[in-house]
C-alpha positions in Angstrom: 20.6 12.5 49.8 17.7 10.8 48.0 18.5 9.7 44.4 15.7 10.8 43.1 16.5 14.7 44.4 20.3 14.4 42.8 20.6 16.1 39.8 20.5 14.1 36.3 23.0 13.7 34.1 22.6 14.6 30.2 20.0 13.0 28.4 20.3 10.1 26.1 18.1 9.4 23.3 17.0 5.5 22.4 15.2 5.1 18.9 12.8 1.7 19.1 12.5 -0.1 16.1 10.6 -3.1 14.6 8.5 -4.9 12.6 4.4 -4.2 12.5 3.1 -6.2 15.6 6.2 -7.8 17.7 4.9 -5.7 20.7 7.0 -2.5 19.9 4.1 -0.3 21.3 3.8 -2.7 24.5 7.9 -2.3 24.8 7.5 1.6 24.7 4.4 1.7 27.2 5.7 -0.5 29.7 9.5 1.5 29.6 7.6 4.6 30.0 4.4 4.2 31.4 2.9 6.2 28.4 0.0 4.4 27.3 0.4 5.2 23.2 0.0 3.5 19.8 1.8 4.9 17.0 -0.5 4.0 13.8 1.5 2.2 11.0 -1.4 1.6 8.8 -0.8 3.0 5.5 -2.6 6.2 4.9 -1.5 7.2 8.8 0.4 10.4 8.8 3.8 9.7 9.6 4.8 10.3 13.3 6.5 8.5 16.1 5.8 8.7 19.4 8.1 10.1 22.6 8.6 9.1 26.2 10.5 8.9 28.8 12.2 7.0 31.5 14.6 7.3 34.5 17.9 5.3 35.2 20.8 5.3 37.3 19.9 8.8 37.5 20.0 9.1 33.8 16.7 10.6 31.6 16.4 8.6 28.8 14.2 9.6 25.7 12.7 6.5 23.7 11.4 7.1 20.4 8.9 4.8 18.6 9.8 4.9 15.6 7.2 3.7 12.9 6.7 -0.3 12.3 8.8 -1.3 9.4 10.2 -4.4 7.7 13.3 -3.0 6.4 15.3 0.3 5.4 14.6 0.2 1.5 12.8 3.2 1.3 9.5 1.9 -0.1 7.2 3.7 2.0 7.2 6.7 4.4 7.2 4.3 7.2 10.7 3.3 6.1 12.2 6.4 4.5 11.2 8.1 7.8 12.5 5.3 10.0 16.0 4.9 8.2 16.6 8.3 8.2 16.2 8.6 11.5 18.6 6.0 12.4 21.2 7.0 9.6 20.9 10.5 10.4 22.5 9.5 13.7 19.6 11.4 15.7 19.9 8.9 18.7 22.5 7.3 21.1 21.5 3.8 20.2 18.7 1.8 18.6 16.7 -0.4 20.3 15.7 -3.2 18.1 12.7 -5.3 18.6 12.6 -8.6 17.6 9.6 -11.1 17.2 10.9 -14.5 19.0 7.9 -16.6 17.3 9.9 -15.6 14.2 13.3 -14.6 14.8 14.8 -14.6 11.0 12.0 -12.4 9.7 12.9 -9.8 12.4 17.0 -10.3 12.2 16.4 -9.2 8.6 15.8 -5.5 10.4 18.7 -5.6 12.9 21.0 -6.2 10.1 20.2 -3.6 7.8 20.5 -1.1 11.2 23.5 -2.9 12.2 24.9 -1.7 8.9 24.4 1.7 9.8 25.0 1.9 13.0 27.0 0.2 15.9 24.9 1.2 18.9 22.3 -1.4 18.5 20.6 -3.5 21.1 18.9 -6.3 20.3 15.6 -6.9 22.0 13.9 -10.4 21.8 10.5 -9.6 22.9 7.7 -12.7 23.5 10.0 -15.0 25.0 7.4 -16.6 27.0 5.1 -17.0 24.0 8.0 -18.7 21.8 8.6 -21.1 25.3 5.0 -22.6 25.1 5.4 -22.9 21.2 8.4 -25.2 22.2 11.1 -23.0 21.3 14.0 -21.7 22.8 16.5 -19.1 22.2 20.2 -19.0 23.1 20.8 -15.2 23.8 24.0 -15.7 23.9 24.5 -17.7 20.7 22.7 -15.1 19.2 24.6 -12.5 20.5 28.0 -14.0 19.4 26.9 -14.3 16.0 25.9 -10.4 15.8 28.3 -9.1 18.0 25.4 -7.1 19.5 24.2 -7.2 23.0 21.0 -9.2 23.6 18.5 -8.8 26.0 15.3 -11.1 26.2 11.9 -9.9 27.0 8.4 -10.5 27.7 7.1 -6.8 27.6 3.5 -7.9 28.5 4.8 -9.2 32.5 7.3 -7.1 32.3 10.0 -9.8 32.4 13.3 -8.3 30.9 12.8 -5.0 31.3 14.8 -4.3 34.0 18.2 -6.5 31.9 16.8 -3.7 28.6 17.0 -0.4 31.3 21.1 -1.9 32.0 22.1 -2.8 28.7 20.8 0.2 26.9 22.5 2.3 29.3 25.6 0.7 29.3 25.4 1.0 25.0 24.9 4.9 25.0 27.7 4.8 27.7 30.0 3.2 25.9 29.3 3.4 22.2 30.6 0.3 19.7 33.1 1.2 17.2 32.9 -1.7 14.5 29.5 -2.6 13.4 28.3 -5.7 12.1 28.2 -6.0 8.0 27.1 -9.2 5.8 28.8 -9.9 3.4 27.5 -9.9 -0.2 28.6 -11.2 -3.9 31.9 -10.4 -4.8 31.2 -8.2 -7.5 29.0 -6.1 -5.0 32.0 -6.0 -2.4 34.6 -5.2 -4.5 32.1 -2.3 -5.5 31.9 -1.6 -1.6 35.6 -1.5 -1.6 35.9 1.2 -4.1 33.4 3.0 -2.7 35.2 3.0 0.6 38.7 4.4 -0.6 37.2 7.0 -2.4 35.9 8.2 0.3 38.4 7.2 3.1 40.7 9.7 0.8 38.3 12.7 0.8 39.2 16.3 2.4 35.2 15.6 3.4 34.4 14.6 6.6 32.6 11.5 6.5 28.9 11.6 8.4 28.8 7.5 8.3 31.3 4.6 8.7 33.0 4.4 5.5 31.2 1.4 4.5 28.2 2.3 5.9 28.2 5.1 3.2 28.9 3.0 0.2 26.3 0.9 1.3 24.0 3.7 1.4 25.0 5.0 -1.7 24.5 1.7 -3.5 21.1 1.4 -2.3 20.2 5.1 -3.4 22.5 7.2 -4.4 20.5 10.6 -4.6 18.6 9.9 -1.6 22.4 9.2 0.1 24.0 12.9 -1.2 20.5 14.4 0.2 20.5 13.3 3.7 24.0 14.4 4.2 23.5 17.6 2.7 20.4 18.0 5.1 21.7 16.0 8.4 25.7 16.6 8.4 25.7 19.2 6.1 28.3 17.6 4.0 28.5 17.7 0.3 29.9 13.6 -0.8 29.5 15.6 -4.7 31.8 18.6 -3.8 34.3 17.5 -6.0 34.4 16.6 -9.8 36.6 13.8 -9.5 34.3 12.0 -6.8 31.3 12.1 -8.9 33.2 10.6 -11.9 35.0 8.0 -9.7 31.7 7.0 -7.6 30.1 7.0 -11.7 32.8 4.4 -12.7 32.3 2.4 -9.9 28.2 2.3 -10.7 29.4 1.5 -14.5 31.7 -1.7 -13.6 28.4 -2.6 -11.5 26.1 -2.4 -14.8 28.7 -3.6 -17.2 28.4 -7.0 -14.5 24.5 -7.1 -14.9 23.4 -4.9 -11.8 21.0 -2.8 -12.4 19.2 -1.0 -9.8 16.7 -3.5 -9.7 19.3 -6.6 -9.5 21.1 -4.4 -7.2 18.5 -4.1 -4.4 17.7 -8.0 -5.1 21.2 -8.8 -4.5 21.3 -6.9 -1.1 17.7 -7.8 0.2 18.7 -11.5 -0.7 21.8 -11.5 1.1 20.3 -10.2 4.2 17.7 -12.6 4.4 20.4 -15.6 4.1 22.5 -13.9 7.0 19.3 -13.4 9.1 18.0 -17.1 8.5 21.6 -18.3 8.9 21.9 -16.8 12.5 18.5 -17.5 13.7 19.0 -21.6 12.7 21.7 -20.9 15.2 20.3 -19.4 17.9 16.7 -21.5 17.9 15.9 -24.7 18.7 12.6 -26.7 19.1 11.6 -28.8 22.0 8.8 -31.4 21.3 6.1 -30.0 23.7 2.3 -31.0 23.6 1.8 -27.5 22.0 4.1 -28.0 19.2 2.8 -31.2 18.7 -0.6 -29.7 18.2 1.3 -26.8 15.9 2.6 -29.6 13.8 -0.7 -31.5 13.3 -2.7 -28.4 12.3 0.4 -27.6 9.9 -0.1 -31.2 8.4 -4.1 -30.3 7.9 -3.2 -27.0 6.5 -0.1 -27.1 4.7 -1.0 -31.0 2.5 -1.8 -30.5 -0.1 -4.7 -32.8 -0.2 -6.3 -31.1 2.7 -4.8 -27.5 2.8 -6.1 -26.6 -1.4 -9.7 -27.8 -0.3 -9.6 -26.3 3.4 -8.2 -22.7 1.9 -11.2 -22.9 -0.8 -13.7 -23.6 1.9 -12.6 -21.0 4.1 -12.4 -18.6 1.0 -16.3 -19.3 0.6 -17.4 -19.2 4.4 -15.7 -15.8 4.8 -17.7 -14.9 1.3 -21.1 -16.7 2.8 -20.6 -14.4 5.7 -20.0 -11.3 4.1 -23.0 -11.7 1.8 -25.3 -12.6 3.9 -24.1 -10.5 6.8 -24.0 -7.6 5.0 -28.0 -7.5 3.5 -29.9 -6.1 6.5 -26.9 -3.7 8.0 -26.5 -2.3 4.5 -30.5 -1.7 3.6 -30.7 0.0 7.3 -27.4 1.8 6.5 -29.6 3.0 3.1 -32.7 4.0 4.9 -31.0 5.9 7.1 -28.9 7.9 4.7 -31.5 8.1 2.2 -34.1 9.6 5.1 -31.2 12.0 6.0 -31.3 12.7 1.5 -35.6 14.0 2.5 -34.5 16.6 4.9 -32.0 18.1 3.3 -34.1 18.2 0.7 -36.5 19.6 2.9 -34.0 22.3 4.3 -32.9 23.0 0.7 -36.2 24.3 -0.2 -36.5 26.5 3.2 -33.8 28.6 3.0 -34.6 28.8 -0.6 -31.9 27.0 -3.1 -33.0 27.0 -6.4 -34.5 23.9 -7.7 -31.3 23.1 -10.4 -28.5 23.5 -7.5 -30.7 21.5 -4.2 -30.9 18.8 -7.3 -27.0 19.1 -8.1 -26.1 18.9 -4.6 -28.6 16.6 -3.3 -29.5 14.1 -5.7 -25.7 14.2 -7.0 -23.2 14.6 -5.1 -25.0 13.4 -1.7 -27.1 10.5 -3.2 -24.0 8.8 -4.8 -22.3 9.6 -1.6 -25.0 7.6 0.8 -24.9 4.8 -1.8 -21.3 4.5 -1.8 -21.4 4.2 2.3 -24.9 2.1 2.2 -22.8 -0.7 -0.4 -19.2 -0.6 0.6 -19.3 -0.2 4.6 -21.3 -3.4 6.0 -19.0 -6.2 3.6 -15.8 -4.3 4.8 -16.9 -4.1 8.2 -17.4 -8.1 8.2 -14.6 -9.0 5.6 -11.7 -7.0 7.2 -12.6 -8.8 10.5 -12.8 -11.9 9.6 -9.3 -11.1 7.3 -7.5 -10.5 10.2 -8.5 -13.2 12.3 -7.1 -15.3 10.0 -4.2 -13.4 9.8 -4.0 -12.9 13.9 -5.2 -16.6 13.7 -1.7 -17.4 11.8 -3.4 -18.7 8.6 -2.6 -16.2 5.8 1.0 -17.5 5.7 -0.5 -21.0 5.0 -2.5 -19.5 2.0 1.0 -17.7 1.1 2.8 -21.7 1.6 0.0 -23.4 -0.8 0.1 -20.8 -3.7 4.0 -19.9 -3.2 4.9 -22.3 -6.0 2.4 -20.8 -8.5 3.8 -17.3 -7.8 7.4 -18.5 -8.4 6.6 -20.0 -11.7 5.8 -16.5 -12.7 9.0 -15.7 -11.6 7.5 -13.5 -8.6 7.2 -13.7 -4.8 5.0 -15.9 -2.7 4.5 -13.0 -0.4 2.6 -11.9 -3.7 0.1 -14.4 -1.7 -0.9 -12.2 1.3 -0.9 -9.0 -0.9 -3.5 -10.5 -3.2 -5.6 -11.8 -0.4 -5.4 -8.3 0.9 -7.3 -7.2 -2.5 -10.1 -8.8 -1.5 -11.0 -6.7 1.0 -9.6 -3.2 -1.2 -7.0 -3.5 -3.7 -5.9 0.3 -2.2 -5.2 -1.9 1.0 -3.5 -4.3 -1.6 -1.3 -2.2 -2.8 -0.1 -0.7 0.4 0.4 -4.4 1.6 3.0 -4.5 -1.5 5.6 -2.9 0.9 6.3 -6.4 2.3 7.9 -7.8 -0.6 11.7 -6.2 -0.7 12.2 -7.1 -4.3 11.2 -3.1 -6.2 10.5 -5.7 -9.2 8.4 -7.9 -7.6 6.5 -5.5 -5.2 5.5 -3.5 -9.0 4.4 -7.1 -10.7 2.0 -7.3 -7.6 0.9 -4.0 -7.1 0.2 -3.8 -11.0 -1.9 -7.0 -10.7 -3.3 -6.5 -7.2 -6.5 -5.0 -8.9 -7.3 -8.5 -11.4 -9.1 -9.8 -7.9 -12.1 -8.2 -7.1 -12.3 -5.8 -4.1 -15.7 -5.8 -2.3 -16.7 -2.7 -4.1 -17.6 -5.3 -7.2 -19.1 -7.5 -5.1 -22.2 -6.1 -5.3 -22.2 -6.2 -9.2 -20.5 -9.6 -9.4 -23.2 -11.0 -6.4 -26.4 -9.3 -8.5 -25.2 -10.8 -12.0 -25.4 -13.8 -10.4 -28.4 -14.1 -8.4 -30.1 -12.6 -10.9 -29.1 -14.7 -14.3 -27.7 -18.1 -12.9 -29.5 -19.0 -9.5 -33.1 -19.6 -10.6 -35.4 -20.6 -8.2 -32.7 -21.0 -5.3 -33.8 -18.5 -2.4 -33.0 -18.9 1.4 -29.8 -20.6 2.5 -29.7 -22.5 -1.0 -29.7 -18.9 -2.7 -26.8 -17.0 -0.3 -24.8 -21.1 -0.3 -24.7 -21.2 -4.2 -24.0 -17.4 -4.9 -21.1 -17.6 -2.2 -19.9 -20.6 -4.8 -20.4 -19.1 -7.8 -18.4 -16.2 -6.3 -16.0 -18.1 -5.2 -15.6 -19.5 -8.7 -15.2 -16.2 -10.3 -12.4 -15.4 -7.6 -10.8 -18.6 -8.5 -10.7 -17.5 -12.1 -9.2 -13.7 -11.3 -6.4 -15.5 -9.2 -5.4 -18.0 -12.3 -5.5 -14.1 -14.3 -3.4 -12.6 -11.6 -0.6 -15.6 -12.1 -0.7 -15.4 -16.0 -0.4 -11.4 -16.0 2.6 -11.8 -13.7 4.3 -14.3 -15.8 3.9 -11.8 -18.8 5.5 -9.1 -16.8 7.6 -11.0 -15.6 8.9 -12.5 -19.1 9.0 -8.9 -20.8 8.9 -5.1 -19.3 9.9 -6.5 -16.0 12.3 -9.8 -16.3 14.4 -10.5 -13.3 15.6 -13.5 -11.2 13.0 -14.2 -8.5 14.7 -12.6 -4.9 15.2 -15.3 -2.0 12.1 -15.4 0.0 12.2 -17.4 3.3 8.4 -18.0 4.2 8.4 -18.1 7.7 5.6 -19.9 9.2 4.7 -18.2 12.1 3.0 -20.4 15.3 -1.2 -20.4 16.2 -2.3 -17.8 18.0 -6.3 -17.5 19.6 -6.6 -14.7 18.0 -7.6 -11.5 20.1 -10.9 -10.7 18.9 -12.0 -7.6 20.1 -8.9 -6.0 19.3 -8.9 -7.5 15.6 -12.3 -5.9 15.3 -11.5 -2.4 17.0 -8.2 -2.3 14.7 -10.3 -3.9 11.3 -12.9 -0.9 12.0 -10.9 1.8 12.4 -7.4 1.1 11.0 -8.4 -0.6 8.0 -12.5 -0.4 6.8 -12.8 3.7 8.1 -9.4 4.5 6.3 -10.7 2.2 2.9 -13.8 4.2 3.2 -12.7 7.9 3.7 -10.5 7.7 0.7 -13.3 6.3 -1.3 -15.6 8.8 0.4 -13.4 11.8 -1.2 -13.5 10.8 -4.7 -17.4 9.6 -4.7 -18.7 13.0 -3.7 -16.9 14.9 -6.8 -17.9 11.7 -8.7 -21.7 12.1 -7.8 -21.5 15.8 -9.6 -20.2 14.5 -12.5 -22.7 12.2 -13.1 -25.6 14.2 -12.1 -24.0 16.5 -14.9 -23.7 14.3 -17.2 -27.3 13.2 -17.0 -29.0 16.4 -16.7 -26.9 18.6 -19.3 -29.1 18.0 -22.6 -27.5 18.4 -26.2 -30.6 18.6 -28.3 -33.1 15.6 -27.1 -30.8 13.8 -25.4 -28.3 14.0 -22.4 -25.1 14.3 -22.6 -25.3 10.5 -20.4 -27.1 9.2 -23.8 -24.9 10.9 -26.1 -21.7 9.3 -25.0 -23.7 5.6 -24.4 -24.8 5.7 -27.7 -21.2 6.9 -29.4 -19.3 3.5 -26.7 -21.8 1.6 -28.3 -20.5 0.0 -31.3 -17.0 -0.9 -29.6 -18.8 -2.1 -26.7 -21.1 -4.6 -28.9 -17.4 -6.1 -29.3 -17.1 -6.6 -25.8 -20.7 -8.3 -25.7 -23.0 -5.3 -24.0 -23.8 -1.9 -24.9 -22.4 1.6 -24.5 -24.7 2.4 -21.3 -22.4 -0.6 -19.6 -19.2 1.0 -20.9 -20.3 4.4 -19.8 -21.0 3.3 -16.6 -18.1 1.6 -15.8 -15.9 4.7 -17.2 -18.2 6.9 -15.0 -18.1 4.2 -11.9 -13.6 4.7 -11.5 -14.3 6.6 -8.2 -16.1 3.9 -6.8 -16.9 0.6 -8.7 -20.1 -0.1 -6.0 -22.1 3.3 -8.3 -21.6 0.8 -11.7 -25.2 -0.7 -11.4 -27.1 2.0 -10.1 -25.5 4.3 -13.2 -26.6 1.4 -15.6 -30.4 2.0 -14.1 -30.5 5.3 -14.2 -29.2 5.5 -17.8 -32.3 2.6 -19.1 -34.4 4.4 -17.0 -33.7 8.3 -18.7 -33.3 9.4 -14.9 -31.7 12.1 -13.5 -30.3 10.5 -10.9 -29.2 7.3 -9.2 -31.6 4.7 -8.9 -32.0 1.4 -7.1 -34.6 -1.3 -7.1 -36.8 -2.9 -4.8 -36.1 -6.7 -6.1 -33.5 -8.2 -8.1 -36.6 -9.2 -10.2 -37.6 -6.0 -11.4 -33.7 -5.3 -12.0 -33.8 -8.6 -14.1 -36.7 -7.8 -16.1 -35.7 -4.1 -16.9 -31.9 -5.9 -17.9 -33.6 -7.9 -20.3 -35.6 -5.5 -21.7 -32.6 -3.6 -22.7 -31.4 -6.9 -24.6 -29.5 -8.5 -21.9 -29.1 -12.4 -21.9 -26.7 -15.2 -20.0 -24.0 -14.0 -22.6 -24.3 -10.8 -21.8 -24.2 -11.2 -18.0 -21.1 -13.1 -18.4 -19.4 -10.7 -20.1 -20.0 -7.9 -18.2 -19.1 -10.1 -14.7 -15.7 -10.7 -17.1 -15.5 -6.6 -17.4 -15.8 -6.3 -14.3 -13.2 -8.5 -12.8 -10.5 -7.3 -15.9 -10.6 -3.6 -15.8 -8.7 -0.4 -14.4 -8.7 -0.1 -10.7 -11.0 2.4 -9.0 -9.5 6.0 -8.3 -8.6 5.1 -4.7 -6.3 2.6 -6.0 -4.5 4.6 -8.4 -3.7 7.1 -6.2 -2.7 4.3 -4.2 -0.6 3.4 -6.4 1.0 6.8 -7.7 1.9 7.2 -4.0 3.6 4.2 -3.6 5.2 4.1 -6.9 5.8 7.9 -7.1 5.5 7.2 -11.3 3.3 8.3 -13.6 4.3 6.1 -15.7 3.8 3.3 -13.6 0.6 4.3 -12.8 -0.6 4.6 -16.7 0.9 1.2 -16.8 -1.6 -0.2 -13.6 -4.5 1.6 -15.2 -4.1 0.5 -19.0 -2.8 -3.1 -18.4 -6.1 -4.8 -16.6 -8.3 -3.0 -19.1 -6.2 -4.5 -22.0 -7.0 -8.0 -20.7 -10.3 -7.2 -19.8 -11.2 -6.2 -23.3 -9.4 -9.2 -25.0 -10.9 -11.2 -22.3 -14.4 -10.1 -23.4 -13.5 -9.9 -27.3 -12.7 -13.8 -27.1 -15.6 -14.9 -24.8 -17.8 -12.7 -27.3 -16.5 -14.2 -30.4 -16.8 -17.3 -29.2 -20.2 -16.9 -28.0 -21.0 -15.3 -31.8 -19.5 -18.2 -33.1 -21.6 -20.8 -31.5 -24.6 -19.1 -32.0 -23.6 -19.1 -35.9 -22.9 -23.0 -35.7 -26.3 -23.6 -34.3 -27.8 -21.7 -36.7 -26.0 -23.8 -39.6 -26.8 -27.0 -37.8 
């Protein structure tokens, strides 16, 4: 009888997991022969994908399980992905494993290993890791977790046949004992504890007994929850568990471990373990590609040569994105702006009235096509060339050279990558936060992710300058110095990003820095067309529908706001001319103010909202040259002072909309929120207040003299 006719046996259920881009997807394809992605990009509705395979004349189901660094629940990435493996929901967890960069990926395996037994470790890029001149002892490595190993090269297909044998012989023959690091006495005496409670409870226990202490240190409520909902078992069922498991969080407090320290504690330990066994496992051959590894790492990583190189390369990506952006952007604006005349056209055919097509049309849809014309062409050129660097393996190097900076502000270096991400969108920024374990340092960066400019102030920033500090530069000389300039002003936000850190870190949010590894991973060629195909649609079309959503409501507000008359004057000119006298402290006027208030949705609207309001329009405006721009600026009593302070507003002030609902969803505070909206505004206007008084004071001396 043919195998393939015989009957199976019952199915077994595989979860794959693993960190964002160590071939998880190409893993899961090449098992099943399903050609899927499963998006991890923030933003992404959470899903994982399913397939299916055939062994021994077994089904088994894989599930791809979300990309994730770790278990901490910090995103729904992760709270969907660990309670999927601590809900039990599969036979045994397949855990994929970068071999370019073992540690960063043990830290993963641990914290599953924790929670579960049935875990097979999957080394995938083996033959990558072979022409970097490393090499991997799967069995070392396998001794040291006491998990079975497999190693892979998912792309030939090399392995996959050892992954088919082991994973079957796992959901065969489940493990008993998992693997546990071992933490800080204080921490495993409370793990002790925690354990006899429960070992002598009438309950029946979903998890290991310290696999449930450990989950219950690490989130209590969160803990109770998912057994209520997965085993339905209540841990809380009796009053003298909830006052022994509330002693045992008191000792913990009474030693200094908050949840904060708490979460440090474990996350640091992890990483030592992880680092610990992959020092083990790897070793480095001197082959002629390491050799060429090592000497690019000398170029990058002295500091002689890496500060200068990482400043150059910060002011060739901005050269590029300037320049490259003028002509898509003005054909983006014709187009839309064309698109403005028929509907126009249409409005008055089927017979809108005149106050509504305006409303609609000239509000809402206007600010809309600006929004796309400004912001789309620099993020479709900077999120490119972003993530070549980052496919490239730079970013890490950028992380290396300003690592020490960040950890005199008591923070993390991977602070580093977050802030770069910024650049592009300090939404994206924020999201990027989730790679730093540390709850105390992921807030310090996502609160100060919005000091560096996103490229929705780039038009400001870029205008103020070429306007009021290039003089008769033009061609190459014009795009050369303003990409400088720029990259000046960047320079300055990144020194305000350290300071700001070190004051949260030194007051509402003091802590000991968490260990932090920086792993350095090897060169790449970067794969070009797929960076651009992933920058487009996982990162600048995502960016730009959230923006998209809050400019639209934004573009009716403003319309509003300079149409609705109170007497004489619009309500636009009413509230300008009551900001005005606090913003003469800042060094402009209240049409600046008003504008920026009225330009949170989107910060690219600022500008055309300060035209509109000189010009008594009543709508948004934009001019042919930066020349007539200049001229109608000065007219309203604009100078070099007053360019520079309104450059400084703009770097040092609340984050756009997008970002704070960015930042409510990853924080899930209010408070925290408030906090990321009020503290950047606070600098920004004793920032301004300073550089005005000083300005005021120099102009007095001069006057004496």
């Amino acid at each position: 009888m043919n195998t393939a006719d015989m009957p199976l046996k019952a199915n077994k259920t595989i979860a794959l997991a693993g960190n964002p881009n160590v071939g998880k997807s190409t893993v899961f394809n090449a098992l099943t022969g399903m050609h899927q992605h499963t998006g991890n990009w923030a933003g992404k509705t959470v899903g994982n994908a399913f397939g299916s395979y055939r062994f021994e004349n077994r089904q088994y189901t894989l599930v791809d399980l979300p990309g994730t660094y770790s278990l901490f629940a910090h995103s729904k990435e992760e709270e969907f992905a660990g309670e999927y493996i601590t809900a039990g929901k599969s036979d045994a967890v397949a855990v994929v494993c970068d071999a370019t960069c073992l540690a960063r990926s043990l830290h993963l395996v641990l914290q599953i290993a924790e929670r579960t037994p049935n875990v097979l470790v999957c080394v995938n890029l083996m033959d990558e890791a072979k022409r970097h001149g490393l090499e991997i002892d799967l069995e070392e490595l396998s001794l040291r977790l006491s998990l079975p190993v497999v190693g892979l090269s998912a792309r030939s297909g090399k392995g996959l046949s050892e992954f088919r044998t082991a994973a079957a012989e796992i959901c065969k023959t489940p493990r008993e004992e998992a693997f546990y690091v071992e933490y800080p006495a204080a921490v495993e005496a409370s793990i002790l504890q925690l354990e006899g409670i429960f070992a002598g409870s009438a309950e029946k226990l979903p998890l290991s007994a310290r696999a449930l202490a450990l989950e219950l240190l690490q989130d209590e409520t969160g803990t109770v929850q998912l057994c209520r909902k997965h085993f339905g078992t209540d841990l809380y069922a009796h009053p003298q568990t909830v006052a022994a498991v509330a002693r045992v969080f008191a000792e913990l407090r009474e030693k200094g471990f908050d949840k904060i320290r708490l979460e440090d504690t474990f996350s640091g330990s992890i990483d030592r373990a992880a680092k610990d066994i992959a020092d083990s496992a790897v070793t480095e051959s001197p082959k002629k590609r390491k050799r060429v590894q090592d000497a690019l790492d000398r170029l990058f990583l002295e500091r002689k040569t890496g500060v200068p190189i990482m400043l150059l390369l910060l002011l060739l990506v901005f050269w590029i994105t300037i320049v490259g952006a003028n002509y898509p952007s003005e054909a983006l604006s014709a187009l839309l702006f064309r698109i403005q005349d028929y509907l126009l056209l249409f409005c008055d055919k089927i017979g809108v009235s005149p106050w509504l097509r305006d409303m609609l049309v000239l509000g809402m849809y206007r600010v809309l096509a600006w929004v796309v014309a400004v912001m789309l062409p620099p993020m479709a050129i900077f999120f490119p060339l972003f993530t070549l660097l980052e496919d490239f393996g730079y970013l890490p190097r950028v992380a290396f050279h300003l690592d020490h900076q960040f950890r005199k502000a008591d923070t993390c270096g991977k602070q580093a990558l977050t802030m770069c991400m910024g650049f592009g969108c300090n939404a994206v920024g924020v999201t990027g936060c989730r790679i730093i374990d540390s709850p105390r340092e992921r807030l310090v960066a996502m609160l100060t992710n919005s000091l560096v400019p996103c490229n929705g102030r780039f038009p400001t920033l870029i205008s103020i300058i070429t306007m009021f500090f290039l003089g008769a530069a033009s061609g190459f000389a014009a795009s050369a110095l303003s990409s400088l300039l720029l990259t000046v002003t960047i320079v300055f936000s990144v020194f305000c990003t350290f300071a700001i850190s070190k004051f949260l870190t030194t007051t509402v949010l003091r802590g000991v820095p968490s260990a932090f590894t920086l792993e350095l991973p090897p060169y790449r060629r970067p794969q070009v067309l797929k960076v651009i195909v992933r920058s487009v649609f996982d990162r600048t079309l995502f960016v730009l529908g959230r923006a998209v959503s809050v400019a639209a409501p934004a573009g009716l507000v403003i319309w509003l706001f300079a149409n609705l008359h109170i007497g004489d004057n619009t309500l636009l000119q009413i509230c300008a001319d009551f900001l005005d006298p606090f913003a003469r402290l800042l060094g402009f006027d209240g049409v600046v103010l008003l504008a920026f208030i009225l330009g949170m949705p989107a910060n690219e609207i600022v500008f055309p909202i300060i035209i509109m309001a000189y010009m008594s329009s009543g709508s948004i405006l934009e001019f042919d040259t930066l020349q007539e721009l200049r001229t109608l600026l000065v007219a309203n009593g604009w100078t070099t002072a007053t360019a520079i302070s309104v450059m400084l507003f703009s770097l040092l002030h609340w984050p756009c909309a997008t970002t704070l609902l960015t930042i409510k969803k990853e924080t899930k505070s209010v408070k925290w929120t408030l906090v990321s909206l009020f503290l950047p505004t606070a600098v920004g206007i004793c920032t301004c207040m300073a550089f005005n008084g000083i300005v005021r004071l120099v102009s007095f001396l001069c006057e004496v003299l």
